[in-house]
N, CA and C atoms of all chains as a GROMACS GRO file, in nm:
protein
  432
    1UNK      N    1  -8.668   7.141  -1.205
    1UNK     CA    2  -8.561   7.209  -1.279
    1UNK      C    3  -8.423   7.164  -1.230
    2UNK      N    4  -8.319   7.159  -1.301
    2UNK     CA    5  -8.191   7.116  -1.276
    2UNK      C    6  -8.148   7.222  -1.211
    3UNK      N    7  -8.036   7.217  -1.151
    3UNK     CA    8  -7.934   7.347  -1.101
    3UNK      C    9  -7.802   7.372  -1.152
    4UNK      N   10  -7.814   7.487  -1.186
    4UNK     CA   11  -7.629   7.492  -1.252
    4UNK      C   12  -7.560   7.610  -1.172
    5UNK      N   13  -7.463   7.548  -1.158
    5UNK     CA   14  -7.419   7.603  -1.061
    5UNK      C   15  -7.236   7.665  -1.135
    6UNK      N   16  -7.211   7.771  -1.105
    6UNK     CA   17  -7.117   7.822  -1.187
    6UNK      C   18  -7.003   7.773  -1.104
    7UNK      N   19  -6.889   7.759  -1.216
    7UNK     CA   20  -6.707   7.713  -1.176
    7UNK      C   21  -6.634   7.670  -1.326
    8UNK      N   22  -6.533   7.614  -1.204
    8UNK     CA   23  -6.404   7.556  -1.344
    8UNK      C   24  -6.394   7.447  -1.346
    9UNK      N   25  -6.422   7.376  -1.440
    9UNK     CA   26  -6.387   7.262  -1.487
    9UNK      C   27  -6.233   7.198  -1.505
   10UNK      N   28  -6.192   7.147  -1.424
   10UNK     CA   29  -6.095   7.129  -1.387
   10UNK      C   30  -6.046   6.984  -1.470
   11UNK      N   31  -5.925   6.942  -1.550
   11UNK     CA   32  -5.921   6.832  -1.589
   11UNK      C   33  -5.768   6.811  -1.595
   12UNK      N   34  -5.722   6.674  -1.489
   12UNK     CA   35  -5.618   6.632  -1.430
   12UNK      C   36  -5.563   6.524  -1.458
   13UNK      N   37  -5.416   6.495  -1.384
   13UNK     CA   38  -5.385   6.356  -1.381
   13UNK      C   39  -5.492   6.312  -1.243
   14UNK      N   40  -5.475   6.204  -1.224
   14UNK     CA   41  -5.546   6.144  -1.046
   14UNK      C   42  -5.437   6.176  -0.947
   15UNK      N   43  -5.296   6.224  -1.007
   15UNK     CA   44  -5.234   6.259  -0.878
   15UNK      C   45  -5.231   6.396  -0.822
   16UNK      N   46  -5.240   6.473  -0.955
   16UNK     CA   47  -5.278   6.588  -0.945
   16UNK      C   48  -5.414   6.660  -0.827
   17UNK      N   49  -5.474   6.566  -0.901
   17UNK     CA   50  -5.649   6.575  -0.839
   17UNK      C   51  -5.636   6.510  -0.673
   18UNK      N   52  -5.593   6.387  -0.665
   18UNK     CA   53  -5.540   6.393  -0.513
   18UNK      C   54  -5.506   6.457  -0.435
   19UNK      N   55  -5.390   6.590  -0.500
   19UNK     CA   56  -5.351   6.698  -0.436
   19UNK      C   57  -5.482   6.781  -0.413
   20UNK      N   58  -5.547   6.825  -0.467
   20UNK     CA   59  -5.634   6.939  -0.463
   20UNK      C   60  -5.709   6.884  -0.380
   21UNK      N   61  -5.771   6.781  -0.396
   21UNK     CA   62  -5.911   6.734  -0.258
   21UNK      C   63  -5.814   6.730  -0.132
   22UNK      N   64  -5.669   6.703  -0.117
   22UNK     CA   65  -5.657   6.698   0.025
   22UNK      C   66  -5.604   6.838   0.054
   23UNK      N   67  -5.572   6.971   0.008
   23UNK     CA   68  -5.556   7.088   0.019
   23UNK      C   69  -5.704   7.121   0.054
   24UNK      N   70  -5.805   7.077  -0.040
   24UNK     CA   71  -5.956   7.105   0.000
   24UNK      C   72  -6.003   7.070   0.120
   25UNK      N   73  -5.952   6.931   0.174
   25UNK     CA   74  -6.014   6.912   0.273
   25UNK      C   75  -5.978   6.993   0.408
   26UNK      N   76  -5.877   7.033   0.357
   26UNK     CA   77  -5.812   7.178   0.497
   26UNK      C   78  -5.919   7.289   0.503
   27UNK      N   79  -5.962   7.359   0.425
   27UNK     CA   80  -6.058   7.430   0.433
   27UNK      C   81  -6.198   7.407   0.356
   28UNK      N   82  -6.202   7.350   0.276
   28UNK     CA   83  -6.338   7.309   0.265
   28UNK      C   84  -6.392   7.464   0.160
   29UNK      N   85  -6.299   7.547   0.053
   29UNK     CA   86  -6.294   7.658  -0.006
   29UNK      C   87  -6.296   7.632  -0.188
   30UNK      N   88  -6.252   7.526  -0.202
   30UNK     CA   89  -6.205   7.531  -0.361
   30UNK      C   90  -6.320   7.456  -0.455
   31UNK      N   91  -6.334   7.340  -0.373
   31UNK     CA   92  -6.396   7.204  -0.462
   31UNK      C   93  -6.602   7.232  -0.450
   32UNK      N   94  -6.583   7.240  -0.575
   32UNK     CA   95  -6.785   7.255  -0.597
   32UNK      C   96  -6.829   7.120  -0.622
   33UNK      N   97  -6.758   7.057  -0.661
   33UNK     CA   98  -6.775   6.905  -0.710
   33UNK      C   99  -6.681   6.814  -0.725
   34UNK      N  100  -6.665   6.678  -0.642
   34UNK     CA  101  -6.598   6.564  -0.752
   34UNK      C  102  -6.651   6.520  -0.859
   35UNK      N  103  -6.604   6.498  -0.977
   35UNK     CA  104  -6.660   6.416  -1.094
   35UNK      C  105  -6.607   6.254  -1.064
   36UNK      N  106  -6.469   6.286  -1.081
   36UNK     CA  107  -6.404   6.125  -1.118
   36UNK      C  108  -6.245   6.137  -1.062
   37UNK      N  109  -6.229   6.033  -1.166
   37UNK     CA  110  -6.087   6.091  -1.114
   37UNK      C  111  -5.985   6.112  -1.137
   38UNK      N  112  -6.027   6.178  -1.237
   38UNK     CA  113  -5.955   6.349  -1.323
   38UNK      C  114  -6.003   6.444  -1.344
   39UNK      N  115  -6.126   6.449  -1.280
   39UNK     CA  116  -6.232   6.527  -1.322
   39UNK      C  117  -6.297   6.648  -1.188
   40UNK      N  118  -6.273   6.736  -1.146
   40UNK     CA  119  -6.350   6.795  -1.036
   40UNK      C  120  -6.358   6.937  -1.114
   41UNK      N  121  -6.476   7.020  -1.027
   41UNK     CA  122  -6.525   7.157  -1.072
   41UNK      C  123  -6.508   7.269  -0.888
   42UNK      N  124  -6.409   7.345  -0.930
   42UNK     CA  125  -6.353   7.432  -0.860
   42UNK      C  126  -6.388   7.570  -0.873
   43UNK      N  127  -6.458   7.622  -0.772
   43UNK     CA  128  -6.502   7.781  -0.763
   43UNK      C  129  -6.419   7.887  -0.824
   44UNK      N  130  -6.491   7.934  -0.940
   44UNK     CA  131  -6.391   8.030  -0.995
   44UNK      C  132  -6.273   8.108  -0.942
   45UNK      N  133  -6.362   8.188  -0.862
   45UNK     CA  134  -6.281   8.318  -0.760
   45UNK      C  135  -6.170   8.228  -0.688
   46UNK      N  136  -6.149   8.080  -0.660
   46UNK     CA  137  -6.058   8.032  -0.599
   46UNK      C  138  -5.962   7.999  -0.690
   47UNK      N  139  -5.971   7.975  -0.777
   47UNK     CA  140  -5.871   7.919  -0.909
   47UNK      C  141  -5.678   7.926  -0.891
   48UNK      N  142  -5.708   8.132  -0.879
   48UNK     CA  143  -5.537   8.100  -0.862
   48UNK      C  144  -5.514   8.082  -0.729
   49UNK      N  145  -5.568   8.104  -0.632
   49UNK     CA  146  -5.549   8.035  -0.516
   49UNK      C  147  -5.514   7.883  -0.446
   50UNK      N  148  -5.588   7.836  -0.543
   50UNK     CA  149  -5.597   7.725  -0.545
   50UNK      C  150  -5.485   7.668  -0.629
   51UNK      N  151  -5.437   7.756  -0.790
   51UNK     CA  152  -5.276   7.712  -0.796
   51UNK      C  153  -5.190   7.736  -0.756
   52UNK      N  154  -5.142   7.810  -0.683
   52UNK     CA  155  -5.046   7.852  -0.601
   52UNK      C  156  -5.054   7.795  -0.501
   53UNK      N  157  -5.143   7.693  -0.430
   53UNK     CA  158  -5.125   7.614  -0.372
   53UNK      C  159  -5.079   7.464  -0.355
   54UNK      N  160  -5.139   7.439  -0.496
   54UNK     CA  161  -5.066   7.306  -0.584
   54UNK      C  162  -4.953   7.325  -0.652
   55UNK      N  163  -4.880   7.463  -0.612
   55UNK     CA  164  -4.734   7.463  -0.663
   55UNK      C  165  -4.675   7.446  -0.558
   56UNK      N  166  -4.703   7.513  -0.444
   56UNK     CA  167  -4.651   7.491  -0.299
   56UNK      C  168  -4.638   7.321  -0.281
   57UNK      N  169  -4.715   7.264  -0.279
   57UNK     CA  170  -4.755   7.091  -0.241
   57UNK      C  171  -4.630   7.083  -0.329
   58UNK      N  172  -4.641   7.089  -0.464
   58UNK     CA  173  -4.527   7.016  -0.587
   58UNK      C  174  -4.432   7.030  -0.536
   59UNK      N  175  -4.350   7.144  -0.499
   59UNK     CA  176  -4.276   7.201  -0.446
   59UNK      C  177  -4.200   7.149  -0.370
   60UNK      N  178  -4.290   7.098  -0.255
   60UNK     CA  179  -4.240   7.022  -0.166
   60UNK      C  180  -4.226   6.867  -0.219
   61UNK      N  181  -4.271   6.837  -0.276
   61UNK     CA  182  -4.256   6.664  -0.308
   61UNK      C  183  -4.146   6.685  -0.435
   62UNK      N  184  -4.123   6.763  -0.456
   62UNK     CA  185  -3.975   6.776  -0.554
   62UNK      C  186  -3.865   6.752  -0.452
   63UNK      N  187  -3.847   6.822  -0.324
   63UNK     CA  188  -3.758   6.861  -0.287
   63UNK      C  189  -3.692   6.707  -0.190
   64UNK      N  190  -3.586   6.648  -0.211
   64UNK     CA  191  -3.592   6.552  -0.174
   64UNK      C  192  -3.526   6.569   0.039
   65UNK      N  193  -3.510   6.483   0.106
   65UNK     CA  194  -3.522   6.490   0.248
   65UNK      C  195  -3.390   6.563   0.283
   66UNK      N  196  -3.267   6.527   0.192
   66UNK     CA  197  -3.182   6.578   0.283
   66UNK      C  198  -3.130   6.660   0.126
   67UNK      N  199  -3.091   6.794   0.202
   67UNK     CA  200  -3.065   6.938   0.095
   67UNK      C  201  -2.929   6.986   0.164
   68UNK      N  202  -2.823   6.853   0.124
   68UNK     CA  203  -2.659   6.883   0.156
   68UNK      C  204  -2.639   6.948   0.000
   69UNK      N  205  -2.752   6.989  -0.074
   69UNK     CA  206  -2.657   7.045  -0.174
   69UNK      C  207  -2.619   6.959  -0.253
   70UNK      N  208  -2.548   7.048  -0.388
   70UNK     CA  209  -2.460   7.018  -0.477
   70UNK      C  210  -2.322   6.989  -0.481
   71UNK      N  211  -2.248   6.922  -0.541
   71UNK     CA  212  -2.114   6.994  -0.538
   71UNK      C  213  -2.055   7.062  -0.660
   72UNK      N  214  -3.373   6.223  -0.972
   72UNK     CA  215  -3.434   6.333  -0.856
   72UNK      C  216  -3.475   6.448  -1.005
   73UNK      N  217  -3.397   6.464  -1.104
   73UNK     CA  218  -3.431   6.569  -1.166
   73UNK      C  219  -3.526   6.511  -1.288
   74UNK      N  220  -3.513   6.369  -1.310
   74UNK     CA  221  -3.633   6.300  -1.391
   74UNK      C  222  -3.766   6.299  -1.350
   75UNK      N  223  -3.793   6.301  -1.215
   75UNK     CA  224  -3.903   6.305  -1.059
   75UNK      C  225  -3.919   6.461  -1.113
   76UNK      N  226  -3.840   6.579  -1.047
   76UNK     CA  227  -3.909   6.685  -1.129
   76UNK      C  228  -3.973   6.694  -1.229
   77UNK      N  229  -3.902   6.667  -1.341
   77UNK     CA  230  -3.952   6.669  -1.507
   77UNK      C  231  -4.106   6.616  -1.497
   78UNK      N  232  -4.117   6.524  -1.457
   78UNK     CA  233  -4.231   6.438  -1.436
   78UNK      C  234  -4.349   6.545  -1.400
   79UNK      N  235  -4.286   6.577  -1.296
   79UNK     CA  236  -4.431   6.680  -1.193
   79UNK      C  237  -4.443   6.792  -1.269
   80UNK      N  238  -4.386   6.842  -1.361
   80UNK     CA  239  -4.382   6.958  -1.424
   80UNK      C  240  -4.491   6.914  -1.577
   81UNK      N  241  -4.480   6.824  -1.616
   81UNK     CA  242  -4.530   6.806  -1.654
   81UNK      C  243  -4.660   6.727  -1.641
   82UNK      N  244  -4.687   6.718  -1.533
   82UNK     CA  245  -4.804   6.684  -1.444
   82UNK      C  246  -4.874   6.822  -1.456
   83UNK      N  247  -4.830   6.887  -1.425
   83UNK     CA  248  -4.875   7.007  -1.359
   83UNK      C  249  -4.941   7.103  -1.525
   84UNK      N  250  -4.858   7.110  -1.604
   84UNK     CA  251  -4.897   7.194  -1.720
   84UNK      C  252  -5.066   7.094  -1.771
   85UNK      N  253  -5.037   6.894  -1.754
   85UNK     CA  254  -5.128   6.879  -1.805
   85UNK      C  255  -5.258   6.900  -1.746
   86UNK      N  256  -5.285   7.007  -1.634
   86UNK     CA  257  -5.444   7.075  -1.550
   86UNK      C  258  -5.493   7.110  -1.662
   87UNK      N  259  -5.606   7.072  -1.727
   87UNK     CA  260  -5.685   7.208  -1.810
   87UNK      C  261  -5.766   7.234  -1.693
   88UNK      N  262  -5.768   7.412  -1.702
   88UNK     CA  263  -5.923   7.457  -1.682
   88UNK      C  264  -5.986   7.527  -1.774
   89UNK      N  265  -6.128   7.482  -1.780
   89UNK     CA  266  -6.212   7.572  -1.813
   89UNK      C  267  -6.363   7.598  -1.771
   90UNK      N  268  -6.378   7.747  -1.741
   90UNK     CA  269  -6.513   7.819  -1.697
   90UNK      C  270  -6.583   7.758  -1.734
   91UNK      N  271  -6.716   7.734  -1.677
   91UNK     CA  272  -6.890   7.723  -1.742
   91UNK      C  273  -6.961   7.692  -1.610
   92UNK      N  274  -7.011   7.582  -1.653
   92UNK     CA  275  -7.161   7.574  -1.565
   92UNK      C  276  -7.165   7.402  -1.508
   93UNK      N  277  -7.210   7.349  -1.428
   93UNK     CA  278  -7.220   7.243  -1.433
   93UNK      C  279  -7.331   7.256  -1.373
   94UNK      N  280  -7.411   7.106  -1.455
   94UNK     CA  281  -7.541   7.111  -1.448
   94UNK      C  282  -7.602   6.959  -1.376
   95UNK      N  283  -7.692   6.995  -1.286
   95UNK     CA  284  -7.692   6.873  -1.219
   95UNK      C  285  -7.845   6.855  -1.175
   96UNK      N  286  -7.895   6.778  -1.064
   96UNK     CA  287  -8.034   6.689  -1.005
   96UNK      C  288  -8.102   6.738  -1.108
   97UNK      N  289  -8.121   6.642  -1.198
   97UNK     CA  290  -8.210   6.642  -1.344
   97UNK      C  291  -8.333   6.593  -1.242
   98UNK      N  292  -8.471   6.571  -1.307
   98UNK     CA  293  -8.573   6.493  -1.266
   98UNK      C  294  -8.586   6.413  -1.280
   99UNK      N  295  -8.576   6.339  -1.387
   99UNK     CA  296  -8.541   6.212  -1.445
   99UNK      C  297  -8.413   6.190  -1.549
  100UNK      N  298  -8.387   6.078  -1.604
  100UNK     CA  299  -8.292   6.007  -1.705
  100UNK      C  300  -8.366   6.102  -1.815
  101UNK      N  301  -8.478   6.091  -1.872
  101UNK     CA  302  -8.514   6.173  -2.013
  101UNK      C  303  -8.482   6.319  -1.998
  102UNK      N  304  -8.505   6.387  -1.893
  102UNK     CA  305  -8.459   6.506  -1.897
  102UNK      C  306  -8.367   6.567  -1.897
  103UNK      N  307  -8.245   6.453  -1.836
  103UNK     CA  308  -8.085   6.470  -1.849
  103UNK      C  309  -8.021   6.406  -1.987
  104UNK      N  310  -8.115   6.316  -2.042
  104UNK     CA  311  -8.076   6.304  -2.226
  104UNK      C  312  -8.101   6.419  -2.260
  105UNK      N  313  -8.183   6.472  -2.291
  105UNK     CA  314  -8.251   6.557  -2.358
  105UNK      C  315  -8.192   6.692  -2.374
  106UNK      N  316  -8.134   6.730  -2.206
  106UNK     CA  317  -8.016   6.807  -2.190
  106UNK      C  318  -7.910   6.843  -2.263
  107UNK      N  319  -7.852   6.723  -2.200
  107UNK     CA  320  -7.695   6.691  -2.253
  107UNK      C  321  -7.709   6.646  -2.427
  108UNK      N  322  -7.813   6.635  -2.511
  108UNK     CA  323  -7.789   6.633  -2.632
  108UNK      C  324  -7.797   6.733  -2.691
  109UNK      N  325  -7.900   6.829  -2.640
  109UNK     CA  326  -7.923   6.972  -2.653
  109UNK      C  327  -7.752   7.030  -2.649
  110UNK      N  328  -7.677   7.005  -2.567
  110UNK     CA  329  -7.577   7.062  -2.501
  110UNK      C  330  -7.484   7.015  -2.608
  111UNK      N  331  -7.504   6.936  -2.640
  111UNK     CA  332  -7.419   6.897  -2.721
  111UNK      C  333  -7.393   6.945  -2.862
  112UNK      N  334  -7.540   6.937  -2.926
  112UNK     CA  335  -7.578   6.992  -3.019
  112UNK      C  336  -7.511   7.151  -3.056
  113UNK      N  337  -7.569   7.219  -2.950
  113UNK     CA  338  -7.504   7.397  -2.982
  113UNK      C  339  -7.364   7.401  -2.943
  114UNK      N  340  -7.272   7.249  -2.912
  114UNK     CA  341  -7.158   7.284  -2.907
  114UNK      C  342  -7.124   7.342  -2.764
  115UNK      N  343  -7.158   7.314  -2.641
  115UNK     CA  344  -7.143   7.397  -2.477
  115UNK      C  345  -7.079   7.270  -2.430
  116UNK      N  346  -7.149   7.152  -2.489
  116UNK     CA  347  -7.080   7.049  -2.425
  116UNK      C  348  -6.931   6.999  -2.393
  117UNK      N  349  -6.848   6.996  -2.283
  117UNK     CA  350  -6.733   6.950  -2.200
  117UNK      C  351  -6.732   6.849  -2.123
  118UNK      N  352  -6.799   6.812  -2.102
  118UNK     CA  353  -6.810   6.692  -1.977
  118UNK      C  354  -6.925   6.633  -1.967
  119UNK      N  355  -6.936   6.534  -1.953
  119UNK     CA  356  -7.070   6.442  -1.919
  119UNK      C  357  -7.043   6.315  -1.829
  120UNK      N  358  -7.176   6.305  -1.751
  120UNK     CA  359  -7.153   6.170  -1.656
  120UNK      C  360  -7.275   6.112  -1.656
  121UNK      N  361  -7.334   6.012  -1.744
  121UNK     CA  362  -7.449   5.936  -1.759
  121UNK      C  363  -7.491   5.904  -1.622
  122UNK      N  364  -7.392   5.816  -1.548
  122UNK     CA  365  -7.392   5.745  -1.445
  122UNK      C  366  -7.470   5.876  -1.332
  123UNK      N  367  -7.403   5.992  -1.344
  123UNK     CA  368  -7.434   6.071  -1.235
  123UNK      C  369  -7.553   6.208  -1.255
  124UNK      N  370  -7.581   6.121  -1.335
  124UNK     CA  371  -7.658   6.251  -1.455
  124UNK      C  372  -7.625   6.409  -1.417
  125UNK      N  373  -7.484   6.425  -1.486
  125UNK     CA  374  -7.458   6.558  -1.441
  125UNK      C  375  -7.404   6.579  -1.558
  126UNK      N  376  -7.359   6.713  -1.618
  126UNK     CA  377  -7.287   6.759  -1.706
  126UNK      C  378  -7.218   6.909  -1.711
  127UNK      N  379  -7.143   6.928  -1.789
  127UNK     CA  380  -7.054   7.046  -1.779
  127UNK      C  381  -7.066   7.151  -1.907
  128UNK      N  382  -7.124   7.260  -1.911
  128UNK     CA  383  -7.082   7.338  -2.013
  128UNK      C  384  -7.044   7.478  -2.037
  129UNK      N  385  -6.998   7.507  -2.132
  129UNK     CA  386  -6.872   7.648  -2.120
  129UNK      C  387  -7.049   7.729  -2.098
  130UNK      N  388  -7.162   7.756  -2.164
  130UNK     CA  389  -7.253   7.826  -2.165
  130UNK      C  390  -7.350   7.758  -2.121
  131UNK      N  391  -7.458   7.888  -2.047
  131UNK     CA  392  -7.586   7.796  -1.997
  131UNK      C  393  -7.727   7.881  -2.066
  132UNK      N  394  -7.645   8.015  -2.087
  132UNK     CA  395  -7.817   8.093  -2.101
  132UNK      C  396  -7.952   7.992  -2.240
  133UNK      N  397  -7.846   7.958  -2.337
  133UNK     CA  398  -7.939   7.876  -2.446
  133UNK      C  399  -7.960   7.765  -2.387
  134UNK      N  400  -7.913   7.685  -2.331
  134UNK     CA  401  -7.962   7.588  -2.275
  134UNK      C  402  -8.103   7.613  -2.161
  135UNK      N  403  -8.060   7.714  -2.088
  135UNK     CA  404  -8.187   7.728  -1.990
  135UNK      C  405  -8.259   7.792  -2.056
  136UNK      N  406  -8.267   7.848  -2.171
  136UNK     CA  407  -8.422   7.885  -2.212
  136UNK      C  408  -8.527   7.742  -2.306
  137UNK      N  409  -8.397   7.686  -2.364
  137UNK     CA  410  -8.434   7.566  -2.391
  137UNK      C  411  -8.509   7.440  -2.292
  138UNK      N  412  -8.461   7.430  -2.210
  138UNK     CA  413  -8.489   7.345  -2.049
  138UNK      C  414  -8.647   7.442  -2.043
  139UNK      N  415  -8.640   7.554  -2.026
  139UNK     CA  416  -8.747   7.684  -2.026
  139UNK      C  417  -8.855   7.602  -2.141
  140UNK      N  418  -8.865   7.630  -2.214
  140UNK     CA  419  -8.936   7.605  -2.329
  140UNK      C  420  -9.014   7.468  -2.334
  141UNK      N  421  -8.894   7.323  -2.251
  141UNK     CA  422  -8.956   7.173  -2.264
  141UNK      C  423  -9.064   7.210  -2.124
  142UNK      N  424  -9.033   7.272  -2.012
  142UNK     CA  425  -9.118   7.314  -1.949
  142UNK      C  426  -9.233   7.334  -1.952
  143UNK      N  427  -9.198   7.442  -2.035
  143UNK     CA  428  -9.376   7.518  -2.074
  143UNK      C  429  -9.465   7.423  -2.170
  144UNK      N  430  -9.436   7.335  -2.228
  144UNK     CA  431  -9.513   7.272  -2.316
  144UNK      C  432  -9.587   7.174  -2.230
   0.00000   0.00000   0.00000
């Protein structure tokens, strides 16, 4: 018999998806599967956890090194 | 710097998710066709990977009584 195993189907850019496996690899909590590479399946119950964490990452790669501001 | 934003923002909206099942260690290649056309057929089908014989769908209960059924015969 096959196994199915319940989650979210997750469907990305590859940079996107980069982010999430190396947030994953910190705890080892989100990722049920790689597919490809745009493609991974993420444990439900982790979902918004897991976006609010890939807003944090964005977040930071928006923000450029030096924050002298506007004028 | 604010084109670099725009960019990631729209990185970011293009995530789909969606719920289901992913279905995987078939026994053989015929039983993961047989599957995934089934799957396809009632419309559950989202994802497929020949190569990895795995697949993805929003529903599983018709499918596993179906899988159920090639079983019993």
């Amino acid at each position: 018999m096959p196994r199915a195993i319940r989650g979210v189907l997750v469907e990305c850019d590859p940079s996107i998806k980069s982010i999430i496996v190396k947030i994953d690899s910190e705890e080892h909590a989100y990722v049920v599967e790689e597919l490809d590479d745009q493609t991974l399946v993420i444990q439900e119950n982790m979902l918004p956890l897991l976006k609010a964490r890939l807003d944090d990452a964005l977040k930071e790669t928006q923000q450029p090194a030096d924050d002298s501001g506007s004028d | 710097v604010v084109d670099q934003i725009r960019l990631w923002q729209i990185e970011n909206e293009r995530m789909k998710a969606t719920p289901g099942f992913l279905f995987k260690e078939f026994e053989n290649q015929k039983e993961y066709e047989g599957c995934a056309k089934y799957a396809d057929e009632i419309g559950v089908l989202v994802w497929k990977s020949d190569a990895k014989r795995m697949f993805f769908v929003t529903r599983h209960e018709q499918l596993r009584d179906h899988i159920k059924s090639r079983k019993a015969k």
